[in-house]
Structures are given as C-alpha cells and as structure tokens.
N, C-alpha and C positions, 0 to 999 in steps of 0.2 A: 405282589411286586409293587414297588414304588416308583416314583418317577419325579423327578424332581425338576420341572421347566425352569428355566429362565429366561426371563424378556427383557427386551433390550430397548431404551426410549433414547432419542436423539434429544434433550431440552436446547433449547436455545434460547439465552437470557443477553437481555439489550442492556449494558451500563455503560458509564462514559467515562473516558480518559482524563489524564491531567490537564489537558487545555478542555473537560465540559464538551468534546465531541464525542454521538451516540458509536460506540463498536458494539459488535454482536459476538458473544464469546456461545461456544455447543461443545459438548460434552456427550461420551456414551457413558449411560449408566444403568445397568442392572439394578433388577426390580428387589434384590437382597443387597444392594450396597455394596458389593466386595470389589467393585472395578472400575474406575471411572480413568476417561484414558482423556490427557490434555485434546484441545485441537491440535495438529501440525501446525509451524508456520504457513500463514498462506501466503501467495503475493497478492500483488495488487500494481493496479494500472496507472498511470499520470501523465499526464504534460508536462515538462519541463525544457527549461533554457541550460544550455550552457556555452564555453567560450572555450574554442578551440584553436591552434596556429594551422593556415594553410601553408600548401608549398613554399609560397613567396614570404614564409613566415610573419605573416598578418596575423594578427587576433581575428575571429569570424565570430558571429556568434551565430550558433545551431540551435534548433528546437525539434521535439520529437516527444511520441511515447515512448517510456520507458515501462518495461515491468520490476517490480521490487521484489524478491523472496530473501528471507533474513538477512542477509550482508550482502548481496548480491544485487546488481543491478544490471538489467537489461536493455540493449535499445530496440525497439520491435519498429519502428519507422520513423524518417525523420525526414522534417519539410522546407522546403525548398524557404531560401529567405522571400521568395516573390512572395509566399502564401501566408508569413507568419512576419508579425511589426511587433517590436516590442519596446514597453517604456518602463519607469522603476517609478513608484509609490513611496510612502509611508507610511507604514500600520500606528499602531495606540500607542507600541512603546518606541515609538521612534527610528525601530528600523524600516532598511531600505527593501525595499520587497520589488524584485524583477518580475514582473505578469508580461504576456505577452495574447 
C-alpha cells in the first residue's frame, strides 16, 4: 500500500512596495507545488486625523485609531482634543502632510 503525505510550509518573504517600504507577503505551499493559496487581506492599525461638523455645525478636528481591512475603515478609539495637538508639514514633494 502507498501513501502519499503531503506537507505543508508557511514561507514568508520580505519585499517592498512602490514607495521602497519593507511588507511581508506568506503563502501556503505544498511540498509538490499543486497549491499555493494568496494571503487574505489583512488589516492593519493607524492613527489618523480627520475633520468633522459638530452639532453647532463647526468644523472639529478628531483623531483616533482606526483599523483598515480592504475598503473598509474602522474607528476603534478616538481621543479627546485635550490629549491630541496637531500641526501640518511638508514632505520632499511638497505636499501638506497633517501629523498630529
């Protein structure tokens, strides 16, 4: 009688995007080659600002983590203006970059 195992290796290879930052792309793949399955999207975490109308219909601006999964965006907390100051930059090509 025969048997024919198959094993299964998670690789995980480091290459970098169009803007030259490292991402980490993993794959399953059989030790015959017949199967190799994408990653799912994953999310992913951040800080960000944005600008919102209150009641009295003011502009405010908000800061908070959000999570990212494909089109999707989440707010998972957001901080009070005592706790977050924010000012605007300029990066290399000239835009205005909001950091807080």
């Amino acid at each position: 009688e025969t048997s024919s195992e198959t094993t299964e290796d998670v690789p995980t290879d480091a290459t970098t995007d169009d803007n030259s930052d490292e991402i980490t792309d993993s794959d399953v793949v059989t030790d015959d080659d017949s199967t190799t399955f994408p990653p799912e999207e994953s999310s992913s975490e951040s800080i960000t600002t944005w600008t919102s109308t209150n009641d009295e219909g003011e502009e405010v601006t908000n800061s908070g983590i959000i999570s990212e999964s494909g089109s999707e965006l989440v707010t998972i907390n957001t901080f009070s203006s005592e706790q977050i100051t924010t000012w605007t930059t300029t990066d290399s090509n000239g835009d205005t970059i909001v950091q807080s």
